[in-house]
N, CA, C and O atoms as CSV, one atom per row, in Angstrom:
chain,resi,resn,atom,element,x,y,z
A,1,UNK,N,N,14.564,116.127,79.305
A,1,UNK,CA,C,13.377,116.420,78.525
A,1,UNK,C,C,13.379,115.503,77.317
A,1,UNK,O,O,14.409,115.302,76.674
A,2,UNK,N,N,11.782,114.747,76.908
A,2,UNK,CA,C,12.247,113.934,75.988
A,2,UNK,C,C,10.819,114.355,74.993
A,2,UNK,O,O,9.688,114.754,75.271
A,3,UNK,N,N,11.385,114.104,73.988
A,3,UNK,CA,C,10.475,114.276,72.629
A,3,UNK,C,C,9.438,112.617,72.720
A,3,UNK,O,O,9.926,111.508,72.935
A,4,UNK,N,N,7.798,112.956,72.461
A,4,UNK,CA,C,7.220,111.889,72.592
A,4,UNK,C,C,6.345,112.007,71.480
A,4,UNK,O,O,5.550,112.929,71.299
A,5,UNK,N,N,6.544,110.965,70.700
A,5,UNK,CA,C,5.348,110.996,69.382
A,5,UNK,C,C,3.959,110.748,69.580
A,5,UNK,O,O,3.497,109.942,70.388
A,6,UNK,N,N,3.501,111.267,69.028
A,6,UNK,CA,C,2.062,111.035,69.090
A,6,UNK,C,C,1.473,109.793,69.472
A,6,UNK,O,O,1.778,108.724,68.942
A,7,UNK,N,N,0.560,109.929,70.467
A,7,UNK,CA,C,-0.081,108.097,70.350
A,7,UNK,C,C,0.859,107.347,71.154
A,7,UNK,O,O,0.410,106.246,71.476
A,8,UNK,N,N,2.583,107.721,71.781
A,8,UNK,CA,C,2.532,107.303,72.157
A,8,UNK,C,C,2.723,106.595,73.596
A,8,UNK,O,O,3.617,105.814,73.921
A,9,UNK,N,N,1.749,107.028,74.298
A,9,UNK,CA,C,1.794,107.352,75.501
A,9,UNK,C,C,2.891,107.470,76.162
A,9,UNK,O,O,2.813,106.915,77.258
A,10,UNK,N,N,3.871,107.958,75.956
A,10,UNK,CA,C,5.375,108.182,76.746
A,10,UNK,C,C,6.383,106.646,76.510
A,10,UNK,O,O,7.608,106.586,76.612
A,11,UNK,N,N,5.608,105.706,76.236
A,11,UNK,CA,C,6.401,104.261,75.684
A,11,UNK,C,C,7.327,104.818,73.916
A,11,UNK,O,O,6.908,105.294,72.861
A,12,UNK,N,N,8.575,104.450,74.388
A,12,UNK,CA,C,9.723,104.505,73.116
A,12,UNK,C,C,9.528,105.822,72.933
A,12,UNK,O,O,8.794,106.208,72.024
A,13,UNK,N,N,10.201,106.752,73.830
A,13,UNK,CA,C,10.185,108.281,73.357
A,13,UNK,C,C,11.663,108.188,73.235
A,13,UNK,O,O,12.519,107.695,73.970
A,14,UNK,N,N,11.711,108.761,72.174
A,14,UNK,CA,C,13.432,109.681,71.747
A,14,UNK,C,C,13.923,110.784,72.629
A,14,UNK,O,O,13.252,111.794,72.846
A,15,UNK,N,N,15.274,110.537,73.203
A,15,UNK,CA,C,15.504,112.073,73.528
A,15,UNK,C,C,16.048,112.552,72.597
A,15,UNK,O,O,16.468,112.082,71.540
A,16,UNK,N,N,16.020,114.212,73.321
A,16,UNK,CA,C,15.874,115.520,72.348
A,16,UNK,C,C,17.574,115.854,72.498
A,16,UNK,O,O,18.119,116.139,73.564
A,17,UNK,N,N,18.101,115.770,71.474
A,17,UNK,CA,C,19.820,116.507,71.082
A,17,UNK,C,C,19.693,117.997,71.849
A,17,UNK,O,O,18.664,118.671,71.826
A,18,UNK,N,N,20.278,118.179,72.172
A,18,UNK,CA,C,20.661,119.888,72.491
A,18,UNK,C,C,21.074,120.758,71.315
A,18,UNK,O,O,20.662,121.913,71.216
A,19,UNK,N,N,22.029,120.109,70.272
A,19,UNK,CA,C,22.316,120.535,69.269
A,19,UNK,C,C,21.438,121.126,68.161
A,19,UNK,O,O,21.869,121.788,67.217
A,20,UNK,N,N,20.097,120.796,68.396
A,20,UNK,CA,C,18.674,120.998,67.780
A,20,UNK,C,C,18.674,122.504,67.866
A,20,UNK,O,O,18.706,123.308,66.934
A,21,UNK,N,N,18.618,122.798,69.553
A,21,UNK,CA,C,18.516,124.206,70.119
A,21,UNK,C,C,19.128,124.978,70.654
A,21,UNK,O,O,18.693,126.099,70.921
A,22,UNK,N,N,20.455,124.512,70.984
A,22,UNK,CA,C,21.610,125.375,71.468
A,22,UNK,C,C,22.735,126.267,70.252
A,22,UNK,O,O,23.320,125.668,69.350
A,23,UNK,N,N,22.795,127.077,70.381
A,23,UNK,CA,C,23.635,127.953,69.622
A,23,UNK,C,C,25.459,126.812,69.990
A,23,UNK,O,O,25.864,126.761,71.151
A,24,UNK,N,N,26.184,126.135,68.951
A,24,UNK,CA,C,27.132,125.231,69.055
A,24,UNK,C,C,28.223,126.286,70.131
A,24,UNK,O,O,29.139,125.900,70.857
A,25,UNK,N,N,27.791,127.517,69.933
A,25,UNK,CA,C,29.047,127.903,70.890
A,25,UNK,C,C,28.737,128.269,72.388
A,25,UNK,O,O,29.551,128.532,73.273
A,26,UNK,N,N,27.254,128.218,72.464
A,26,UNK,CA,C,26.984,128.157,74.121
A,26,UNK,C,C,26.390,126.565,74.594
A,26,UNK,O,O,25.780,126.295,75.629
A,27,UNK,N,N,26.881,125.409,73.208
A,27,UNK,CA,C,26.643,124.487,74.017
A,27,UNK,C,C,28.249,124.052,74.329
A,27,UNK,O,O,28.272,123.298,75.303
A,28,UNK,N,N,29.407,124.275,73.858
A,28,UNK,CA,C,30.456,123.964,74.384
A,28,UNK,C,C,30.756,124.821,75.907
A,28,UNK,O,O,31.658,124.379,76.619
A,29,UNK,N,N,30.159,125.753,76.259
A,29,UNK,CA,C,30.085,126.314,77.912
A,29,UNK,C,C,29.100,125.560,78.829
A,29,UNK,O,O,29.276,125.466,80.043
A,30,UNK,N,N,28.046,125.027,78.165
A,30,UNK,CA,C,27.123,124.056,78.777
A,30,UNK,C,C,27.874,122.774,79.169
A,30,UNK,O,O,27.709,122.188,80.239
A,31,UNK,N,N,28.633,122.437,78.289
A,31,UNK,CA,C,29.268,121.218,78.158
A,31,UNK,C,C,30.689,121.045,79.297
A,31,UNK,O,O,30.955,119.984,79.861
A,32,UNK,N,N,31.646,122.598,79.497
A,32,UNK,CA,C,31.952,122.669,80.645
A,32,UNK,C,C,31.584,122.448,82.011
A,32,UNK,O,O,30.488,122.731,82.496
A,33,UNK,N,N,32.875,121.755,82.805
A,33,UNK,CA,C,32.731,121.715,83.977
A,33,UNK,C,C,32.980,123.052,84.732
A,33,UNK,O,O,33.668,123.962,84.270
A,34,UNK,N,N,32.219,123.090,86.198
A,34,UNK,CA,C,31.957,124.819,86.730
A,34,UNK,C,C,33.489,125.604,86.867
A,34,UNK,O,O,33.830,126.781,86.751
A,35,UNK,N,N,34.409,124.015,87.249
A,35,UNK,CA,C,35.757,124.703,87.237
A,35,UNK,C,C,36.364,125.453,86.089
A,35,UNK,O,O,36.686,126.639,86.163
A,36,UNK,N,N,36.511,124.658,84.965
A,36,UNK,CA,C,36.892,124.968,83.230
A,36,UNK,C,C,36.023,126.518,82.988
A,36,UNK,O,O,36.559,127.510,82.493
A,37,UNK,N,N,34.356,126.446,83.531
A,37,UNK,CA,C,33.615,127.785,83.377
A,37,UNK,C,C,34.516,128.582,84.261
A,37,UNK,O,O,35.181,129.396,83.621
A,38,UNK,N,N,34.700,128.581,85.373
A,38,UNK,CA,C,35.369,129.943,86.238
A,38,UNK,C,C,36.453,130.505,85.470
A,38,UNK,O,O,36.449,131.640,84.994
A,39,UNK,N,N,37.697,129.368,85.338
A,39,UNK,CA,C,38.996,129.722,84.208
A,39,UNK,C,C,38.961,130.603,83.203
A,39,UNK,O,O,39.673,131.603,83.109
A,40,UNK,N,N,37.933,130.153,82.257
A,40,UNK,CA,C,37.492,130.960,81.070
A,40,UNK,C,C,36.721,131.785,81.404
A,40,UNK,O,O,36.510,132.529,80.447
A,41,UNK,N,N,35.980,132.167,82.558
A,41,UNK,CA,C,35.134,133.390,82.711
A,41,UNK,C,C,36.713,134.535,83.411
A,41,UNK,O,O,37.052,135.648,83.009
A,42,UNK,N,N,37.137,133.960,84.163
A,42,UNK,CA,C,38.423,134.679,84.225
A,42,UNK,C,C,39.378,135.466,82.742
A,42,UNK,O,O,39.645,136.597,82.336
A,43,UNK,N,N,39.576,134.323,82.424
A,43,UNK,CA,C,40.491,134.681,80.939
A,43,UNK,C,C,39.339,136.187,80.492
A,43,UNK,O,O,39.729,137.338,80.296
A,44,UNK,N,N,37.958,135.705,80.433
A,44,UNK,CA,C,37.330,136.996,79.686
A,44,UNK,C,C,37.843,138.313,80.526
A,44,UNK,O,O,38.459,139.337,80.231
A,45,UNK,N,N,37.341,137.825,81.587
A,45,UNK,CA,C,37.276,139.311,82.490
A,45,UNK,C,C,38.940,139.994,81.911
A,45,UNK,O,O,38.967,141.191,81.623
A,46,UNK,N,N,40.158,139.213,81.789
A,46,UNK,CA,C,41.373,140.025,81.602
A,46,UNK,C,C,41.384,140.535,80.305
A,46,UNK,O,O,42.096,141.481,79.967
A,47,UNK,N,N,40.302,139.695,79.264
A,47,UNK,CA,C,40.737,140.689,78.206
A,47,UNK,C,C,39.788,141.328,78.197
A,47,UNK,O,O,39.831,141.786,77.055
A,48,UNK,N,N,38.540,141.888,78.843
A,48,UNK,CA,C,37.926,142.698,78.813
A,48,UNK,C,C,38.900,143.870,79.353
A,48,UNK,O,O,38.764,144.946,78.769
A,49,UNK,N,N,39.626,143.829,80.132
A,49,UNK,CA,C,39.910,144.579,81.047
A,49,UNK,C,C,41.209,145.578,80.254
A,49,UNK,O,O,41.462,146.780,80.345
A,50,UNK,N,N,41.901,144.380,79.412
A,50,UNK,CA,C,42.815,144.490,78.422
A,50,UNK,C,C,42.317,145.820,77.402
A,50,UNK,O,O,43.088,146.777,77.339
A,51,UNK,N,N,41.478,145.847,76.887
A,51,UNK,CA,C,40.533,146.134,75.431
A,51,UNK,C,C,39.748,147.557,76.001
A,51,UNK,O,O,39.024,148.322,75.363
A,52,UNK,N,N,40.224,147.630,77.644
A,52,UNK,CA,C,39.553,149.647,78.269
A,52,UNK,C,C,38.110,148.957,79.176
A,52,UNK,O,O,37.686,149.585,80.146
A,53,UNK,N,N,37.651,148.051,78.883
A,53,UNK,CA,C,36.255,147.799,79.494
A,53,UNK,C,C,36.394,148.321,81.054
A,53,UNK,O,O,37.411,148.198,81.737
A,54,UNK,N,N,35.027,148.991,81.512
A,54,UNK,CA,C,35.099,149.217,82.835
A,54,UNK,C,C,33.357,148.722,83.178
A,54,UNK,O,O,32.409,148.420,82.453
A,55,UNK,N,N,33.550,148.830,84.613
A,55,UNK,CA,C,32.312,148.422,85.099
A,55,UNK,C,C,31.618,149.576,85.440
A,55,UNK,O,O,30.989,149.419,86.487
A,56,UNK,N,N,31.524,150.449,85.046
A,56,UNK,CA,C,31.105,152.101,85.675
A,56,UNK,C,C,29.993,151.817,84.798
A,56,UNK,O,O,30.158,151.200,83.745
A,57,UNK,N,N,28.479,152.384,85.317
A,57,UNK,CA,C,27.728,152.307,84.613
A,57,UNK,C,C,27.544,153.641,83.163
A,57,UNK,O,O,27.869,154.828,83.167
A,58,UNK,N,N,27.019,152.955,82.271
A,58,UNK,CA,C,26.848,154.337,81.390
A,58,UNK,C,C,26.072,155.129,81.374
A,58,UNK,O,O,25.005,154.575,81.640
A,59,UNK,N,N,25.892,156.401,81.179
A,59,UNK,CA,C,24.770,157.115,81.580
A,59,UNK,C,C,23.569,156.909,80.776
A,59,UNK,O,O,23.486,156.548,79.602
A,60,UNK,N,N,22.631,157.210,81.637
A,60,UNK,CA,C,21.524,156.842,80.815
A,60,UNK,C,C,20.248,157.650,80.674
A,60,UNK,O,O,19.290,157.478,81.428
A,61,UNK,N,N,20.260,158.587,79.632
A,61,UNK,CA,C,19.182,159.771,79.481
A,61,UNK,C,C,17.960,159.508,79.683
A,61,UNK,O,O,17.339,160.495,80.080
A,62,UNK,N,N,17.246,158.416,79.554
A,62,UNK,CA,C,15.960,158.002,80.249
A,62,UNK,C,C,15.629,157.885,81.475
A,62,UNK,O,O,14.450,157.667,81.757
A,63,UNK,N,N,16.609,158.007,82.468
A,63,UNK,CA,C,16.719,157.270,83.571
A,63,UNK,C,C,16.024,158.604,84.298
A,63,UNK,O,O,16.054,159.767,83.897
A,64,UNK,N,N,15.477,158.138,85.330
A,64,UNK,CA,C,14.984,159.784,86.090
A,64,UNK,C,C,15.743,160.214,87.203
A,64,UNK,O,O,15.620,161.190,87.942
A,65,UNK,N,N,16.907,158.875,87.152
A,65,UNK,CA,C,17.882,159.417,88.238
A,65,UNK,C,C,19.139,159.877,86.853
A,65,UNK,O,O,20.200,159.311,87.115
A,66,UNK,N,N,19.196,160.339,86.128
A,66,UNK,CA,C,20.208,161.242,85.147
A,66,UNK,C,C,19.781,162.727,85.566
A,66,UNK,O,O,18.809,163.480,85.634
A,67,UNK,N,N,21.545,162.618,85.868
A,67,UNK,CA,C,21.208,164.209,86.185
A,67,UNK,C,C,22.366,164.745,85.213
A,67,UNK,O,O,23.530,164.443,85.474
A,68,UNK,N,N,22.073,165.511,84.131
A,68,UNK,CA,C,23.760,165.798,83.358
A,68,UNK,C,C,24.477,166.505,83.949
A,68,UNK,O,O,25.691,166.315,84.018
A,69,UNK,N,N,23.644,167.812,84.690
A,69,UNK,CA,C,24.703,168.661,85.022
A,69,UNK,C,C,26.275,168.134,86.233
A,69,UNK,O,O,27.348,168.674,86.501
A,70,UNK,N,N,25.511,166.683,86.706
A,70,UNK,CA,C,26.381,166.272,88.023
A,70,UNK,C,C,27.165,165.284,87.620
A,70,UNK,O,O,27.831,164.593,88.391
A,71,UNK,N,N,27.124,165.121,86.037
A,71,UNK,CA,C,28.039,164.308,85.516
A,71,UNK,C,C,29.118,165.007,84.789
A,71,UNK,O,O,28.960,165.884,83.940
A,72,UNK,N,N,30.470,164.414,85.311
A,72,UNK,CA,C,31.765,165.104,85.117
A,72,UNK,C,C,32.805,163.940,84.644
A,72,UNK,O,O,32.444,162.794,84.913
A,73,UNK,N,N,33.908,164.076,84.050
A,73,UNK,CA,C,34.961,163.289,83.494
A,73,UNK,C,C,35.174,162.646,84.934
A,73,UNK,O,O,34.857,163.221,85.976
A,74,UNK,N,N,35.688,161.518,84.870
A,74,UNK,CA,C,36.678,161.178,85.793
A,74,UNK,C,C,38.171,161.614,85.871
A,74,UNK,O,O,38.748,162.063,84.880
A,75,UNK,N,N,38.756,161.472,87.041
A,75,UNK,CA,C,39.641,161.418,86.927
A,75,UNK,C,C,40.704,160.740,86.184
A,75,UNK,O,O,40.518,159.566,85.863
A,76,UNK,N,N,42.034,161.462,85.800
A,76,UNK,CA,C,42.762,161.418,84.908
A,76,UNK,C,C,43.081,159.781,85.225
A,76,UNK,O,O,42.962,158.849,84.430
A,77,UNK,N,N,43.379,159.745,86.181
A,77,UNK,CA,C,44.543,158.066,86.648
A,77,UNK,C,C,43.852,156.914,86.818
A,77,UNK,O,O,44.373,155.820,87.033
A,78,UNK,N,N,42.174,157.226,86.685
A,78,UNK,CA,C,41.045,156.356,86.588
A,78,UNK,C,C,40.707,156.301,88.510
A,78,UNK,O,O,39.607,155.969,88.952
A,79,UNK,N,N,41.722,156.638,89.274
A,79,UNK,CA,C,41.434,156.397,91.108
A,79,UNK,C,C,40.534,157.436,91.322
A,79,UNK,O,O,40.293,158.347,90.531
A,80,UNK,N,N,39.925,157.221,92.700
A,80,UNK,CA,C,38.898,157.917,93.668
A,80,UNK,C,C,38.827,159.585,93.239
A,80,UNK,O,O,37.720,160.064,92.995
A,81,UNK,N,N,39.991,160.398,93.164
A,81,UNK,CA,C,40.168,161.408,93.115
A,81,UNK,C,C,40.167,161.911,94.337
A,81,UNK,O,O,40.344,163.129,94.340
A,82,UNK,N,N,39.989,161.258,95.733
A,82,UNK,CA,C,40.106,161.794,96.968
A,82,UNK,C,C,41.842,161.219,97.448
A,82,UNK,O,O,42.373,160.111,97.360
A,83,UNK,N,N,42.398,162.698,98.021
A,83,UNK,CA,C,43.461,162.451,98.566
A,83,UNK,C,C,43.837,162.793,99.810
A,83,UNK,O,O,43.264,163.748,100.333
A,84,UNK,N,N,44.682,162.215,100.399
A,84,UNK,CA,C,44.777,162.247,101.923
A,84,UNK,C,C,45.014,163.983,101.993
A,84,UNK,O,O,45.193,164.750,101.047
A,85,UNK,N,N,44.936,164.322,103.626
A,85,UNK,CA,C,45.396,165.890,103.763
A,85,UNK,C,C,46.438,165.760,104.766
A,85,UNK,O,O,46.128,165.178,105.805
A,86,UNK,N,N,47.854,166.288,104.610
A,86,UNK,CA,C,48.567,166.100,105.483
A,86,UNK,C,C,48.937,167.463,106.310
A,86,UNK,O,O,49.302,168.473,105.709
A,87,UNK,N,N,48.810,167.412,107.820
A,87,UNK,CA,C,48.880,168.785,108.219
A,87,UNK,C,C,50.118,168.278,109.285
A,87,UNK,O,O,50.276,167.126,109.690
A,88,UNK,N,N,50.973,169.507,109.630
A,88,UNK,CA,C,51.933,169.422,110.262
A,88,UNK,C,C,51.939,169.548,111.744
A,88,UNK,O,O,51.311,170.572,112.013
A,89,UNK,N,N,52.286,169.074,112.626
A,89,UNK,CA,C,52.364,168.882,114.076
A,89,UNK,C,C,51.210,168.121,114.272
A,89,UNK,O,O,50.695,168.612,115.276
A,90,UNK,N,N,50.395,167.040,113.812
A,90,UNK,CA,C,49.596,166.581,114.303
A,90,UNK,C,C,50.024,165.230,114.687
A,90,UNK,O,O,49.249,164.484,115.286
């Protein structure tokens, strides 16, 4: 994309810096290669993960699928809460 002055019909246009319009810390992720992006999108995900973050959605009182009464703690160990049943002679 290039900046064109007036008058002049697209002859001797300047290009446009990014630095103009990019926030300096999402142009150094722009500026990454997709590999360097995966690495560091990795690194986030562990310290998100580090810091309690979960992917469970949060509830949401507007929603017309909120139902409170069918919302309950999770389980203690953060797993399924379903456990095998073991019966004898089978």
């Amino acid at each position: 994309m290039t900046k064109r002055p007036e008058g002049s019909g697209g002859h001797g246009a300047s290009a446009v810096k990014l630095e103009e319009f990019i926030d300096p810390e999402l142009l150094d992720w722009y500026r990454m290669s997709p590999d360097e992006r995966w690495a560091e999108s990795q690194h986030l995900w562990a310290t998100f993960s580090l810091l309690g973050g979960s992917l469970d959605p949060e509830p949401d009182s507007q929603s017309p699928f909120d139902f409170p009464g069918q919302r309950g703690a999770g389980p203690a160990d953060g797993r399924s809460g379903v456990h095998s049943v073991r019966r004898s002679g089978v």
